[in-house]
N, CA, C and O atoms as a Tripos MOL2 file, in Angstrom:
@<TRIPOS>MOLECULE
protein
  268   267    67     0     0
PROTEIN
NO_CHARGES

@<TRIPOS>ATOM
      1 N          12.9830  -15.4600   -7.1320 N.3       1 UNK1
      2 CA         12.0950  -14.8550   -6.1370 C.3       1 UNK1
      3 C          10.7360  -15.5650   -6.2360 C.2       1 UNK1
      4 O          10.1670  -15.5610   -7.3270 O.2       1 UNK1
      5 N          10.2020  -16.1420   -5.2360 N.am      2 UNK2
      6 CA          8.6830  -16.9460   -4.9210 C.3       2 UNK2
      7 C           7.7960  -15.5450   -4.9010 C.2       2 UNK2
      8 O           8.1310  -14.3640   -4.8090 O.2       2 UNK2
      9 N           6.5890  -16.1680   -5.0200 N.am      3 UNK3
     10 CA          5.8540  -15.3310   -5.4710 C.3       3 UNK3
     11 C           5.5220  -14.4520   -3.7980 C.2       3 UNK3
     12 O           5.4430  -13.2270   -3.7080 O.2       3 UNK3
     13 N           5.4080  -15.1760   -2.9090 N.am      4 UNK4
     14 CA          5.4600  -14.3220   -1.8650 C.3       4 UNK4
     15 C           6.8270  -13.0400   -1.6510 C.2       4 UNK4
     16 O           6.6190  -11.8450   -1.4400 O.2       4 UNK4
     17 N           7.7400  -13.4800   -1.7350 N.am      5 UNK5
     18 CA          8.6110  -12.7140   -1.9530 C.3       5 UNK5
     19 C           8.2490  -11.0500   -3.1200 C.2       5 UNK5
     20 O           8.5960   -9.8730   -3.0260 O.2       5 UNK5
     21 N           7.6010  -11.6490   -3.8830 N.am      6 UNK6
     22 CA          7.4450  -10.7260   -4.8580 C.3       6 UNK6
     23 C           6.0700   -9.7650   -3.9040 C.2       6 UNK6
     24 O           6.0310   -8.6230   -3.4450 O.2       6 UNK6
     25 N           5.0420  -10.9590   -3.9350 N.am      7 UNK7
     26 CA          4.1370   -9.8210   -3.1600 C.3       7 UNK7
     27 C           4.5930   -8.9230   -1.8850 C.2       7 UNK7
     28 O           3.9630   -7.8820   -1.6990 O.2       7 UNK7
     29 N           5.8940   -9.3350   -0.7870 N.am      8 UNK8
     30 CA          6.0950   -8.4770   -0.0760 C.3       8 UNK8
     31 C           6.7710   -6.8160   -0.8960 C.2       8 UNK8
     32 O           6.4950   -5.6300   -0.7160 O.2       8 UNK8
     33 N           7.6430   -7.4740   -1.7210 N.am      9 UNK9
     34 CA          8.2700   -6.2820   -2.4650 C.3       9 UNK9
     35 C           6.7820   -5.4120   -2.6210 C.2       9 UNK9
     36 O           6.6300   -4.4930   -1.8160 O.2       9 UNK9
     37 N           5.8480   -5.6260   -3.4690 N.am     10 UNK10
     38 CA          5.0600   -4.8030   -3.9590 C.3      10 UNK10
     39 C           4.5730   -4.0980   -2.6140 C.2      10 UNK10
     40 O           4.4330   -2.8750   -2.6190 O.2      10 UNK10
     41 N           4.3330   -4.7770   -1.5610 N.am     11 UNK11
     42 CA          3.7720   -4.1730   -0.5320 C.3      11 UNK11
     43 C           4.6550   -3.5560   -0.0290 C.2      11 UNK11
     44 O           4.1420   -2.9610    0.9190 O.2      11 UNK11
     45 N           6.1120   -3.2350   -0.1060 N.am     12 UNK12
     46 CA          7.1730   -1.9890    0.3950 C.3      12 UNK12
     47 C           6.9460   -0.9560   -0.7250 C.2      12 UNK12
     48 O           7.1170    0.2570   -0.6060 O.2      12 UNK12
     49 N           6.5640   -1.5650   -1.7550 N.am     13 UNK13
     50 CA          6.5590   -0.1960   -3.1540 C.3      13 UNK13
     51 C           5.2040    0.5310   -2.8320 C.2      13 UNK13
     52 O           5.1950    1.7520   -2.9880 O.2      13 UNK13
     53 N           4.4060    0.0970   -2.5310 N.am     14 UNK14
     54 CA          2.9010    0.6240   -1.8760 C.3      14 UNK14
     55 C           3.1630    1.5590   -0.7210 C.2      14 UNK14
     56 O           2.9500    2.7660   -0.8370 O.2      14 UNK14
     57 N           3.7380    0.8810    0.6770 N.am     15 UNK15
     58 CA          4.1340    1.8780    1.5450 C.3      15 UNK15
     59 C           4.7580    2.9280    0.8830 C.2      15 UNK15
     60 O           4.3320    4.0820    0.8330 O.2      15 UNK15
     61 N           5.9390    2.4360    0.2950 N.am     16 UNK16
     62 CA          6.7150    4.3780   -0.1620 C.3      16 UNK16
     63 C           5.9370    4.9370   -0.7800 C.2      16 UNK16
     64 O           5.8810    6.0960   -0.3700 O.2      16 UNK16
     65 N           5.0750    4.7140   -1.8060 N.am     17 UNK17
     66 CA          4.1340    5.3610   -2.3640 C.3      17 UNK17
     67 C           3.4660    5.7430   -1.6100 C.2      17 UNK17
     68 O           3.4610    6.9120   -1.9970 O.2      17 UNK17
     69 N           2.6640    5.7400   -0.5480 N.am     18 UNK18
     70 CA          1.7780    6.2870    0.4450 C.3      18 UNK18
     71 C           2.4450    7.2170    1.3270 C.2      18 UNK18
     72 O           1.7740    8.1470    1.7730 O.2      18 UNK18
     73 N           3.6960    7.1080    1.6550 N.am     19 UNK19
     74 CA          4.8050    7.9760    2.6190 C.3      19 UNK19
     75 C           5.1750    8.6380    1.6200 C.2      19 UNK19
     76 O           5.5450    9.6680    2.1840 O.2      19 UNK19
     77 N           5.3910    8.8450    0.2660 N.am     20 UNK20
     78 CA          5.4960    9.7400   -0.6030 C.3      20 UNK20
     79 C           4.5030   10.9990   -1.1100 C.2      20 UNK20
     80 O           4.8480   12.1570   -1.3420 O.2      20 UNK20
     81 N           3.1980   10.4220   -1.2070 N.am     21 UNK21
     82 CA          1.9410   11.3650   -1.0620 C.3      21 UNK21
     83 C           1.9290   12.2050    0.2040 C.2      21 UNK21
     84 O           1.7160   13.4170    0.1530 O.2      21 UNK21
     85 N           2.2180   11.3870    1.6340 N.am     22 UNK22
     86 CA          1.7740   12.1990    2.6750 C.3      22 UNK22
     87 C           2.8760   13.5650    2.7200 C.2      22 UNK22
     88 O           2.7120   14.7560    2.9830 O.2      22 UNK22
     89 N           4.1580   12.6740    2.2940 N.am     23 UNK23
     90 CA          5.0970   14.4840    2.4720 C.3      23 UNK23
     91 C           5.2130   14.9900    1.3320 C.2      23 UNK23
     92 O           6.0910   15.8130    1.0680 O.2      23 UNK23
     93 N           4.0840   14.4440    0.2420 N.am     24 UNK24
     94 CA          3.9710   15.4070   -1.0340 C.3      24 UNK24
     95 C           3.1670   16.5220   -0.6650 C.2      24 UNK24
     96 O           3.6860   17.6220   -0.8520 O.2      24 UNK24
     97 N           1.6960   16.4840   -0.0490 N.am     25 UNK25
     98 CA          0.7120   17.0980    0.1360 C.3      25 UNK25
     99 C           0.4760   17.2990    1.9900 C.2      25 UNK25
    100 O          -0.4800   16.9470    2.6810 O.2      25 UNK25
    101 N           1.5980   17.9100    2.3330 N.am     26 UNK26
    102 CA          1.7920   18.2430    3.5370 C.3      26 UNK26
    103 C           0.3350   19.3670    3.8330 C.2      26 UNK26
    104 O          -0.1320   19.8650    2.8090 O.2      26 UNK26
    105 N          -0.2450   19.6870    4.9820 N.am     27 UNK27
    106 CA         -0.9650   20.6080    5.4160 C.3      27 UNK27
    107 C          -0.2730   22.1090    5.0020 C.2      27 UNK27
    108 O          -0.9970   23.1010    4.9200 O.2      27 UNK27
    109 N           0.8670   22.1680    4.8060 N.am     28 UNK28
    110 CA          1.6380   23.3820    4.6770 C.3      28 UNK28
    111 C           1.6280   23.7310    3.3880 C.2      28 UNK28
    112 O           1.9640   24.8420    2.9770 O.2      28 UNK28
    113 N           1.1590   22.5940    2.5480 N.am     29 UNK29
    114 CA          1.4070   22.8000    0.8660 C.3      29 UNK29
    115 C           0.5090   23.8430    0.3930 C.2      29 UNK29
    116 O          -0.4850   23.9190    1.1140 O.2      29 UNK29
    117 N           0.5160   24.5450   -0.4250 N.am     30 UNK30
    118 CA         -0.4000   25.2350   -0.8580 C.3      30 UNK30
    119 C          -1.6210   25.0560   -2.0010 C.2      30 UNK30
    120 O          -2.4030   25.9580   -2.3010 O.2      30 UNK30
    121 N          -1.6200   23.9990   -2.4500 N.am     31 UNK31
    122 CA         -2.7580   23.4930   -2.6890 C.3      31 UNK31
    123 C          -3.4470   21.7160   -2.0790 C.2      31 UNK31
    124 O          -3.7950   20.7160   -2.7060 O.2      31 UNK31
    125 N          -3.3970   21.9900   -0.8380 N.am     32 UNK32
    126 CA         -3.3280   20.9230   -0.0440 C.3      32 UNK32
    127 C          -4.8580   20.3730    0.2630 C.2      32 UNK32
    128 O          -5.1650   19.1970    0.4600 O.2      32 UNK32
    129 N          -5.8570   21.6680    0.2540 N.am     33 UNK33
    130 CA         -7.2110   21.8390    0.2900 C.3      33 UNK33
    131 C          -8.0950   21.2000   -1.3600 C.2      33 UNK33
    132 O          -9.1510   20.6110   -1.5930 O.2      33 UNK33
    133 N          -7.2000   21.6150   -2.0090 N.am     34 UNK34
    134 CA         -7.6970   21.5930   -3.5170 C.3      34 UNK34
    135 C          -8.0230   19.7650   -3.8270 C.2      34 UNK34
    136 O          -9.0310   19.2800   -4.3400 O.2      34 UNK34
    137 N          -6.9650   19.1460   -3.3850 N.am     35 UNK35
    138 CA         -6.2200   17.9200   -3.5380 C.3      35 UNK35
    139 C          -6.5580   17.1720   -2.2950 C.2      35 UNK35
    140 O          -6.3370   15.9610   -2.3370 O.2      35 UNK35
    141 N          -7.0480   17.6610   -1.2050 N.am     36 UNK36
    142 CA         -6.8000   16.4220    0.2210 C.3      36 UNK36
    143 C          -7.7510   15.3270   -0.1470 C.2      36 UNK36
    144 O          -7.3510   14.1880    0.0940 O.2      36 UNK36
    145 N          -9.2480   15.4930   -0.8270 N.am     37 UNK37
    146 CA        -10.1570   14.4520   -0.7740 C.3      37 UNK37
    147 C          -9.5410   13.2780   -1.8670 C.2      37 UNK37
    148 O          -9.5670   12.0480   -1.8080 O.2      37 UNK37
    149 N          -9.1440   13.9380   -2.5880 N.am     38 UNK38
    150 CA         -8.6340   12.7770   -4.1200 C.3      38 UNK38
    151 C          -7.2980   12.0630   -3.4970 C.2      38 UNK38
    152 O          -7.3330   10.8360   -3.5820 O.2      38 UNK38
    153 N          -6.0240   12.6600   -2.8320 N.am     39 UNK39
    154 CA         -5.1050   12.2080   -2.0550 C.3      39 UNK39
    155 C          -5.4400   11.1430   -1.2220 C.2      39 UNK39
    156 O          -5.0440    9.9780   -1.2280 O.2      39 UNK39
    157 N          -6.5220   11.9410   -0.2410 N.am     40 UNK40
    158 CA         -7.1990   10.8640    0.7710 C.3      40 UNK40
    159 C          -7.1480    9.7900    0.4970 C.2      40 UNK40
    160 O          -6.4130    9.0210    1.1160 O.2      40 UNK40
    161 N          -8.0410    9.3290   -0.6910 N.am     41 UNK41
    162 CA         -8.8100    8.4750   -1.0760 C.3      41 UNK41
    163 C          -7.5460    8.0460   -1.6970 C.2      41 UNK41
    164 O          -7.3460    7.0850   -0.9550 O.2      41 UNK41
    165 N          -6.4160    8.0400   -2.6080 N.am     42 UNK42
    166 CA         -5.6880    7.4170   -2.8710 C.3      42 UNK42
    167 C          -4.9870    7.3130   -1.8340 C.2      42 UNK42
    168 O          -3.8690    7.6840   -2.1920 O.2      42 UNK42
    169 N          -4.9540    7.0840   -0.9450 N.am     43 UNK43
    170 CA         -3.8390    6.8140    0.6770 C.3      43 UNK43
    171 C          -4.3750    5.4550    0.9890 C.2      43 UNK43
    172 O          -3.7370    4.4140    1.1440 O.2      43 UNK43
    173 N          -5.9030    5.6910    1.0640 N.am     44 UNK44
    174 CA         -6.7410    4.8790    1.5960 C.3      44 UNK44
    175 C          -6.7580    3.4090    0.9180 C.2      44 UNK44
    176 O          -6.8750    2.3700    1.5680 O.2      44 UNK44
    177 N          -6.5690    3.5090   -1.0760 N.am     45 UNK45
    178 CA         -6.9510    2.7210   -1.2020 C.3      45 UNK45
    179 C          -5.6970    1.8170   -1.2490 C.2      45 UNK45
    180 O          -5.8750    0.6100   -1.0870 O.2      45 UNK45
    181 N          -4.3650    2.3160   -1.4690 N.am     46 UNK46
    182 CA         -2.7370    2.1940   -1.3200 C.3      46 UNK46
    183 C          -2.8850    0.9500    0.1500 C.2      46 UNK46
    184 O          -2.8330   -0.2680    0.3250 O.2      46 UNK46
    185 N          -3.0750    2.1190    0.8920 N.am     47 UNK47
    186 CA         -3.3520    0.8680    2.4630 C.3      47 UNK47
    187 C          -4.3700   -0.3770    2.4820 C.2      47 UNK47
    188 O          -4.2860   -1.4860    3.0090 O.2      47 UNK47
    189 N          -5.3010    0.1990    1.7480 N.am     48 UNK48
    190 CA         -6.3640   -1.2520    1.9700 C.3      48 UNK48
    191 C          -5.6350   -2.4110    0.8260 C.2      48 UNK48
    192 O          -5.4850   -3.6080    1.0740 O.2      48 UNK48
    193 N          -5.2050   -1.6640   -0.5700 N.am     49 UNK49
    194 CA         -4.1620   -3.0080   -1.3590 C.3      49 UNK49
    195 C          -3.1780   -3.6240   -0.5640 C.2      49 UNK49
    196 O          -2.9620   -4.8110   -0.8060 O.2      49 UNK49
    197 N          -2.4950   -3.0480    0.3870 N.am     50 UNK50
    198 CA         -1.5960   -3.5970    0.8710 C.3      50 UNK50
    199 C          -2.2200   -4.9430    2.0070 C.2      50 UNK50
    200 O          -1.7380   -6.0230    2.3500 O.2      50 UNK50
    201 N          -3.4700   -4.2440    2.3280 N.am     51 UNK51
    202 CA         -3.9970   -5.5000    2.9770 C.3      51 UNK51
    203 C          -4.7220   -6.5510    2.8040 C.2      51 UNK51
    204 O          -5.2190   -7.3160    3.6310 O.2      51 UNK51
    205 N          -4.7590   -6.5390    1.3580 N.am     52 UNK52
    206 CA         -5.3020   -7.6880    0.6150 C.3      52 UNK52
    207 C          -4.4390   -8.3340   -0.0020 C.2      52 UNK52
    208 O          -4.6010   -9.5270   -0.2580 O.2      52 UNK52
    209 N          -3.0790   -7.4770   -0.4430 N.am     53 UNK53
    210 CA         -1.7950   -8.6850   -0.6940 C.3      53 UNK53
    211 C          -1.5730   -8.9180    0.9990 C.2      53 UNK53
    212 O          -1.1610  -10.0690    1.1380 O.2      53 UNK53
    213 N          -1.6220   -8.6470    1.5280 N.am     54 UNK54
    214 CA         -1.3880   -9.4490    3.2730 C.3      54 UNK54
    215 C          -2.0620  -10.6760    3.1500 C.2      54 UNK54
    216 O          -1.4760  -11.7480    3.3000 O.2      54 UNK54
    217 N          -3.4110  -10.5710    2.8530 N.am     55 UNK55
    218 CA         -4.1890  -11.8310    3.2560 C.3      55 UNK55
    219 C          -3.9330  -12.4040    1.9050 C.2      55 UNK55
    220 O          -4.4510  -13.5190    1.9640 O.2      55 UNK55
    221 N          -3.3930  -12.2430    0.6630 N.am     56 UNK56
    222 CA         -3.0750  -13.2440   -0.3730 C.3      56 UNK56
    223 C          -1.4820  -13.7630    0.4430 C.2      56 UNK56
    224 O          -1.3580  -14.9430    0.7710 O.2      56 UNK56
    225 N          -0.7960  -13.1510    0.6020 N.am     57 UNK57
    226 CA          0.4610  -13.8680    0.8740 C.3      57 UNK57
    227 C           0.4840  -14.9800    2.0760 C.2      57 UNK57
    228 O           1.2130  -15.9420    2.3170 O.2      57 UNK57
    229 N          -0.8060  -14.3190    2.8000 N.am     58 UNK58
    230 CA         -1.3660  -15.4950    4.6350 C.3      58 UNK58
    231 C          -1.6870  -16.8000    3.9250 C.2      58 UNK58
    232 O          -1.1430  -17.8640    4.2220 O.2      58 UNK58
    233 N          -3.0690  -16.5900    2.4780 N.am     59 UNK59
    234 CA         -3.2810  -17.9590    2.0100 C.3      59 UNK59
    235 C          -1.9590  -18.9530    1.2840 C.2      59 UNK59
    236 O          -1.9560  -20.1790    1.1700 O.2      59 UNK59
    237 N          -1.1910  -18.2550    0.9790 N.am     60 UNK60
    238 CA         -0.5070  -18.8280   -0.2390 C.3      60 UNK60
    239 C           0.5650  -19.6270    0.8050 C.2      60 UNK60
    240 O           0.8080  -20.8170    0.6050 O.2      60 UNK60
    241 N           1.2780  -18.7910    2.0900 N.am     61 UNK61
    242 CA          1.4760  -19.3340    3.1680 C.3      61 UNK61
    243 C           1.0980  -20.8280    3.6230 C.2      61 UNK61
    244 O           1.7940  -21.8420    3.6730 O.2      61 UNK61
    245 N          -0.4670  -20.5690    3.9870 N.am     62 UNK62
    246 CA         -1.4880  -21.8930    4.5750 C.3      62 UNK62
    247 C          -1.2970  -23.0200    3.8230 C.2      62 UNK62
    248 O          -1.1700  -24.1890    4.1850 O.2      62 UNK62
    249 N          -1.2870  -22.0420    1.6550 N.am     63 UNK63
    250 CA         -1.0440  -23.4670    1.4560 C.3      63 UNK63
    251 C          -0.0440  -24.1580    1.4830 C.2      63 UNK63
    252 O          -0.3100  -25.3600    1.5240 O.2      63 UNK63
    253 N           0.8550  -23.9490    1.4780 N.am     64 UNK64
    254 CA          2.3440  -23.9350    1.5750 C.3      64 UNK64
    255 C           2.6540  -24.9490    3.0250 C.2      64 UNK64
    256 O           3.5690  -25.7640    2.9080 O.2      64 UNK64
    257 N           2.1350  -24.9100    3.9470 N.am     65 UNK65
    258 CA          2.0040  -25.3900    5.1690 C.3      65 UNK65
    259 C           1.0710  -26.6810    4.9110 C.2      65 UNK65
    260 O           1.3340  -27.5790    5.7110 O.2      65 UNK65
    261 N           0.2100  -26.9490    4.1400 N.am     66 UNK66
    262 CA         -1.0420  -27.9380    3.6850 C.3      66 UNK66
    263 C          -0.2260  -28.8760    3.1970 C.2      66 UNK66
    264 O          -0.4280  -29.9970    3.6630 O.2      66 UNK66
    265 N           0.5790  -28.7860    2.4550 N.am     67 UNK67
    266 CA          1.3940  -29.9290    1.4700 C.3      67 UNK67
    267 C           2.1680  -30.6490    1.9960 C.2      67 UNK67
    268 O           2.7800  -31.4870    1.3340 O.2      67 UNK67
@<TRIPOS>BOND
     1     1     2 1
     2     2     3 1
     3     3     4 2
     4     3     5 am
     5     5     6 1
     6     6     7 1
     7     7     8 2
     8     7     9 am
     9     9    10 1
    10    10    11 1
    11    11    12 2
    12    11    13 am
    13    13    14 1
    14    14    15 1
    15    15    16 2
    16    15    17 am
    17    17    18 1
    18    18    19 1
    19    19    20 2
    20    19    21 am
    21    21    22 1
    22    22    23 1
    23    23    24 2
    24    23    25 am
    25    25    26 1
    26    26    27 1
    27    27    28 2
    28    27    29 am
    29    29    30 1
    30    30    31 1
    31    31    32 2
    32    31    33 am
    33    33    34 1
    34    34    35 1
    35    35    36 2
    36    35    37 am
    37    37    38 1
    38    38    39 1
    39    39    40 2
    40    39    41 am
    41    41    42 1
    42    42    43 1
    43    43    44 2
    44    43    45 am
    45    45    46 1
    46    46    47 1
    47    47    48 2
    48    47    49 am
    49    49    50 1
    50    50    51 1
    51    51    52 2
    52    51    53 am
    53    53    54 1
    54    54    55 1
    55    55    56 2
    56    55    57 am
    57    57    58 1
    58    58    59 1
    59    59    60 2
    60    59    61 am
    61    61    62 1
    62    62    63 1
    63    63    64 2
    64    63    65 am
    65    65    66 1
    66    66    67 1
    67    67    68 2
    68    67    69 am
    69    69    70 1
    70    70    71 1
    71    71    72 2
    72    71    73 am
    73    73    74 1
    74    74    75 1
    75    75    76 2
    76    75    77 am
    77    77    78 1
    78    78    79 1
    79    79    80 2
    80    79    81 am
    81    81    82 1
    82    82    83 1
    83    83    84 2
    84    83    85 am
    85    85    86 1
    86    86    87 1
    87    87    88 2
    88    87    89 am
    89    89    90 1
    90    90    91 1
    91    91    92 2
    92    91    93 am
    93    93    94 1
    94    94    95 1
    95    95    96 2
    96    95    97 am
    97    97    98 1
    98    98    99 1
    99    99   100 2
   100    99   101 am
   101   101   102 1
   102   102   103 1
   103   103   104 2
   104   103   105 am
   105   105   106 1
   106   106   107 1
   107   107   108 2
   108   107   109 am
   109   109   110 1
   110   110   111 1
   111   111   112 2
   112   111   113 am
   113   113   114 1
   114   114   115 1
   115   115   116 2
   116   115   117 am
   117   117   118 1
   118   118   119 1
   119   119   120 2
   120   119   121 am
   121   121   122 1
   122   122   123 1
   123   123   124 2
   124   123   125 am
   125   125   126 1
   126   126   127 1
   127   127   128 2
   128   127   129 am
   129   129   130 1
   130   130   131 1
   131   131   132 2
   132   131   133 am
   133   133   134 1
   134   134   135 1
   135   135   136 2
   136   135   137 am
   137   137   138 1
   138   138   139 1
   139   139   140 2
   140   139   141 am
   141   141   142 1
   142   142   143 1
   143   143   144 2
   144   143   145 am
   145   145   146 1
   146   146   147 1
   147   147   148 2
   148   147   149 am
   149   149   150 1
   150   150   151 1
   151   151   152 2
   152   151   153 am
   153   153   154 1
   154   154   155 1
   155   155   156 2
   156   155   157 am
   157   157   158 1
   158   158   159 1
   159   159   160 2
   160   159   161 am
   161   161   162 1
   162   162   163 1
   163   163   164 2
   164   163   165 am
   165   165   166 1
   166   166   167 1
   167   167   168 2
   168   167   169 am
   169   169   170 1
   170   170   171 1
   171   171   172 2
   172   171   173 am
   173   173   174 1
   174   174   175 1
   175   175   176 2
   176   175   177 am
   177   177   178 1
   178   178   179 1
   179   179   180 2
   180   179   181 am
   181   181   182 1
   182   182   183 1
   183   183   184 2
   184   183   185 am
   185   185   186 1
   186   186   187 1
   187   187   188 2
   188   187   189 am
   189   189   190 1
   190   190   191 1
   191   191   192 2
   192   191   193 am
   193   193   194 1
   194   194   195 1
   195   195   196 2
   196   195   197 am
   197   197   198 1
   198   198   199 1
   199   199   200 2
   200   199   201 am
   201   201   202 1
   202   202   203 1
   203   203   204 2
   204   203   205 am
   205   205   206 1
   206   206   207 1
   207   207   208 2
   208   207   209 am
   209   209   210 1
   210   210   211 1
   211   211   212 2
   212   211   213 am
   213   213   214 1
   214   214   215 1
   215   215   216 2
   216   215   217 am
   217   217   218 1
   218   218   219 1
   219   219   220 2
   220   219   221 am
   221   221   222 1
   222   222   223 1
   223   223   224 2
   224   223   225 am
   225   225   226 1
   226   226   227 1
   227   227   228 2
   228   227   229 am
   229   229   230 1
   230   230   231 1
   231   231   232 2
   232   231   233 am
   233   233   234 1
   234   234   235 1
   235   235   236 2
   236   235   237 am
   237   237   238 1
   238   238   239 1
   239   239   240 2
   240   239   241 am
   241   241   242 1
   242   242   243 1
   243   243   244 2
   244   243   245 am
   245   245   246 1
   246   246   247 1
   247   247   248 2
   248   247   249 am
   249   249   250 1
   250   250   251 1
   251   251   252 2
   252   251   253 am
   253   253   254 1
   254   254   255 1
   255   255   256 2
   256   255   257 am
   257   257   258 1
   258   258   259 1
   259   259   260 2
   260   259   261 am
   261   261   262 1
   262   262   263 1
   263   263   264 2
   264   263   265 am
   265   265   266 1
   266   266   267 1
   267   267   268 2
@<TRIPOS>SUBSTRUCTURE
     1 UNK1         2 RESIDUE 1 A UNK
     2 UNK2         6 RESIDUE 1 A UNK
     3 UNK3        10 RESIDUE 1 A UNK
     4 UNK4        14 RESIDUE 1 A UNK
     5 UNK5        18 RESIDUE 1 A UNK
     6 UNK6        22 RESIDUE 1 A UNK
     7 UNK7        26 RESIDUE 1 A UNK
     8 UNK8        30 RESIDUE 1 A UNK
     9 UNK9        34 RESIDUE 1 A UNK
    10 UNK10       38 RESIDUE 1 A UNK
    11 UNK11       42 RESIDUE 1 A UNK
    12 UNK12       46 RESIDUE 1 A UNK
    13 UNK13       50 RESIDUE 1 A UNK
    14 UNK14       54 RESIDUE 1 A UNK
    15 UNK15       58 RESIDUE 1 A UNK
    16 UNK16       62 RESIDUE 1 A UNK
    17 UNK17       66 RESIDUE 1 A UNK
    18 UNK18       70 RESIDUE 1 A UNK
    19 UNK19       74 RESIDUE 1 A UNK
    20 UNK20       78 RESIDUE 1 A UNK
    21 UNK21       82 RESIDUE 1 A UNK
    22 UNK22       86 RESIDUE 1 A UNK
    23 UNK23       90 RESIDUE 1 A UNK
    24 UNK24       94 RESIDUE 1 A UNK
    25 UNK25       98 RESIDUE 1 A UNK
    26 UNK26      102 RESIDUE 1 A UNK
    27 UNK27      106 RESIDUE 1 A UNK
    28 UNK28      110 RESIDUE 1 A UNK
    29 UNK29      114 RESIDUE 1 A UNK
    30 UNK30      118 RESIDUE 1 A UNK
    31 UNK31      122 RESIDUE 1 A UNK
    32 UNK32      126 RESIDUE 1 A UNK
    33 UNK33      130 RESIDUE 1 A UNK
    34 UNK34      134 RESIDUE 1 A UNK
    35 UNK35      138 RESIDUE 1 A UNK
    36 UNK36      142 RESIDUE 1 A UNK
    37 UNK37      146 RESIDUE 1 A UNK
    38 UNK38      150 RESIDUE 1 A UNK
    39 UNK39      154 RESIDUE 1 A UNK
    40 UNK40      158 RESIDUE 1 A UNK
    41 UNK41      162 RESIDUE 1 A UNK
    42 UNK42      166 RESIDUE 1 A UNK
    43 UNK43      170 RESIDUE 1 A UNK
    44 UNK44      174 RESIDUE 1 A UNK
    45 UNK45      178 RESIDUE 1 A UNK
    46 UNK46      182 RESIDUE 1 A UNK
    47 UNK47      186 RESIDUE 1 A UNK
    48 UNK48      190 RESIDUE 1 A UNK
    49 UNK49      194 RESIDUE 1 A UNK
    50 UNK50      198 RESIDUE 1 A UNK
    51 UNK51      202 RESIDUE 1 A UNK
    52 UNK52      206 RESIDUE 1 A UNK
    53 UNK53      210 RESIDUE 1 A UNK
    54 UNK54      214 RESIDUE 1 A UNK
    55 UNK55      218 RESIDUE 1 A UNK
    56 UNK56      222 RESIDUE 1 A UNK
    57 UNK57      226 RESIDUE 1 A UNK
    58 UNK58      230 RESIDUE 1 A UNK
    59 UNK59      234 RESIDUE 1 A UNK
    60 UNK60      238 RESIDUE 1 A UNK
    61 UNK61      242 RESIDUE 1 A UNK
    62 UNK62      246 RESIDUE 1 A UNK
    63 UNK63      250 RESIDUE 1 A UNK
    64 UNK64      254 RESIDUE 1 A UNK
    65 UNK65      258 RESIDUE 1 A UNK
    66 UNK66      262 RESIDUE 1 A UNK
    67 UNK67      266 RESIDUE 1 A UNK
């Protein structure tokens, strides 16, 4: 497995992890209030990693295309 390969994997293990929180801490949950800001913020930062292995896997791409 190339290392891009590997970074997409991590970025499917990131999504389920983020689709795992959201139907962990449903609005219906009962401590959903207690938990939404700390959740939040781990959703948030789950999605923004995923978009910085995006733009590592775009360069590694470019270079890949350079040679």
């Amino acid at each position: 497995m190339d290392d891009i390969q590997k970074l997409i994997a991590i970025q499917e293990e990131l999504k389920q992890i983020g689709e795992r929180l959201g139907e962990l801490f449903t609005t219906n949950h009962p401590r959903c209030m207690d938990v939404f800001e700390d959740i939040g913020a781990a959703g948030y930062y789950i999605q923004e990693a995923g978009y910085r292995l995006e733009a590592a896997k775009r360069t590694l791409q470019d270079d890949g295309e350079e040679t």
